[in-house]
C-alpha positions in Angstrom: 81.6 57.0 94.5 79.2 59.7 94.0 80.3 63.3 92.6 80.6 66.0 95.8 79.7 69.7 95.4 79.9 69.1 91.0 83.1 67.0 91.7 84.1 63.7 90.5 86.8 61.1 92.0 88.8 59.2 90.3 90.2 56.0 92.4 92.3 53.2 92.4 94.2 51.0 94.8 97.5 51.3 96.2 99.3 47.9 97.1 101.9 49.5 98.5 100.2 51.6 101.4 97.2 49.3 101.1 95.1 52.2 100.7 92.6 53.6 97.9 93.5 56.9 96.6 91.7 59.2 94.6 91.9 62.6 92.5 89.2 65.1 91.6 89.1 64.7 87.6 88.6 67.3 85.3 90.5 70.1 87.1 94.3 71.0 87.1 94.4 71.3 90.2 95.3 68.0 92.3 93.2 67.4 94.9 94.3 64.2 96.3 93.0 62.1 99.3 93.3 58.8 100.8 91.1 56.2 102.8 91.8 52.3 103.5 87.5 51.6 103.5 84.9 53.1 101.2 83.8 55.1 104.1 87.2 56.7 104.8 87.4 57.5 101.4 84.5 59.3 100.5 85.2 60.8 103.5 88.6 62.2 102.9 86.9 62.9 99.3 84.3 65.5 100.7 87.2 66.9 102.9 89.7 67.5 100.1 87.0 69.2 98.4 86.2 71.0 101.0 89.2 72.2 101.7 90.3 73.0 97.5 87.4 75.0 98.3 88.2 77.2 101.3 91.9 77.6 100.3 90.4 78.9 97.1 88.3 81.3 98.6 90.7 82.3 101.6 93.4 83.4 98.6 90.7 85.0 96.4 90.9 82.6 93.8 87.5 81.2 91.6 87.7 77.2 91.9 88.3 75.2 88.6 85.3 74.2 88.0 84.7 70.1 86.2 84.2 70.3 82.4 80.9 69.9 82.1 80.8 68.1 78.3 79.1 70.6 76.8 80.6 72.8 73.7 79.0 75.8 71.8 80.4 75.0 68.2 79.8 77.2 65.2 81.0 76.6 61.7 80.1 77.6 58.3 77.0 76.3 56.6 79.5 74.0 54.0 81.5 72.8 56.7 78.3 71.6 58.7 76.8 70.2 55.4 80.7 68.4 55.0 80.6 67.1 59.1 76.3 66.1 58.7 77.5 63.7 55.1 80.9 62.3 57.0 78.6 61.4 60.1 76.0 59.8 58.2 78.3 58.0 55.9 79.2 56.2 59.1 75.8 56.2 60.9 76.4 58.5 63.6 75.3 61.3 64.9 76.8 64.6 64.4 77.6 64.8 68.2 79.2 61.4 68.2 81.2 61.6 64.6 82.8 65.2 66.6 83.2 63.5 69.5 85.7 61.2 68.0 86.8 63.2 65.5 88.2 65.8 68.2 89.1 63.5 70.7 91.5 62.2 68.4 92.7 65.1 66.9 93.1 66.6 70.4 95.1 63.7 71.9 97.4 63.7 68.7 97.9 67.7 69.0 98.7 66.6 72.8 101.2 63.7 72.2 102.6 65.9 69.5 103.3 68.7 72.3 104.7 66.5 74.6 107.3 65.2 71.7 108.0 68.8 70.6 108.8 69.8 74.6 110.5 66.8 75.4 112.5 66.3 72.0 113.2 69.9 70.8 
C-alpha cells in the first residue's frame, strides 16, 4: 500500500477477526485501522490519517511527522578520518558502515533500557 499524506502503513493479517490491520510507522502515535479487502483497508488507512490529522489540529497540536531517514552528523576531522578507514576496511560506504554501526548501537542502548526499567 502506498504512503498517504507522507504516511506509511504497516500491515499484517489477523486470523482471529479475519481482517488486515495496519499502523502508521514512524510516529508514536498509534493510528490504527482495519479492513477485510485491500480496498477497505487503504480506505480506513486514508481515514485514520485523516482523522490523526484533524484531532491534531482541532486540540492545537503539530502532527508527528514520519522520520524521514535523513541525519545532519558532524564530528571532528580525526573521528571522520577513524569512521572513512573502518568503512573502507570493510568496503562500504560511510553512510552504510553508520547505518549499521548506529542501528546497532541504538537497539542495544534500547534493550538495555528496557532491562534497566523492567529489572531495576
Amino acid at each position: 500500500m502506498k504512503a498517504f499524506k507522507g504516511y506509511t502503513p504497516t500491515i499484517w493479517f489477523e486470523n482471529d477477526d479475519r481482517l488486515f490491520h495496519g499502523v502508521v510507522e514512524g510516529i508514536r502515535d498509534t493510528v490504527h485501522f482495519a479492513g477485510n479487502s485491500v480496498d477497505t483497508l487503504e480506505e480506513a488507512f486514508h481515514d485514520s490519517v485523516d482523522a490523526y490529522l484533524e484531532a491534531c489540529a482541532e486540540d492545537g497540536v503539530v502532527p508527528e511527522r514520519p522520520y524521514s531517514g535523513k541525519l545532519a552528523f558532524r564530528t571532528t576531522p580525526e573521528h571522520h578520518r577513524l569512521i572513512s578507514e573502518a568503512a573502507s576496511a570493510e568496503a562500504r560506504s560511510i553512510n552504510q558502515w553508520m547505518d549499521e554501526v548506529l542501528e546497532d548501537a541504538a537497539r542495544r542502548t534500547i534493550l538495555e533500557g528496557r532491562q534497566k526499567i523492567k529489572f531495576g
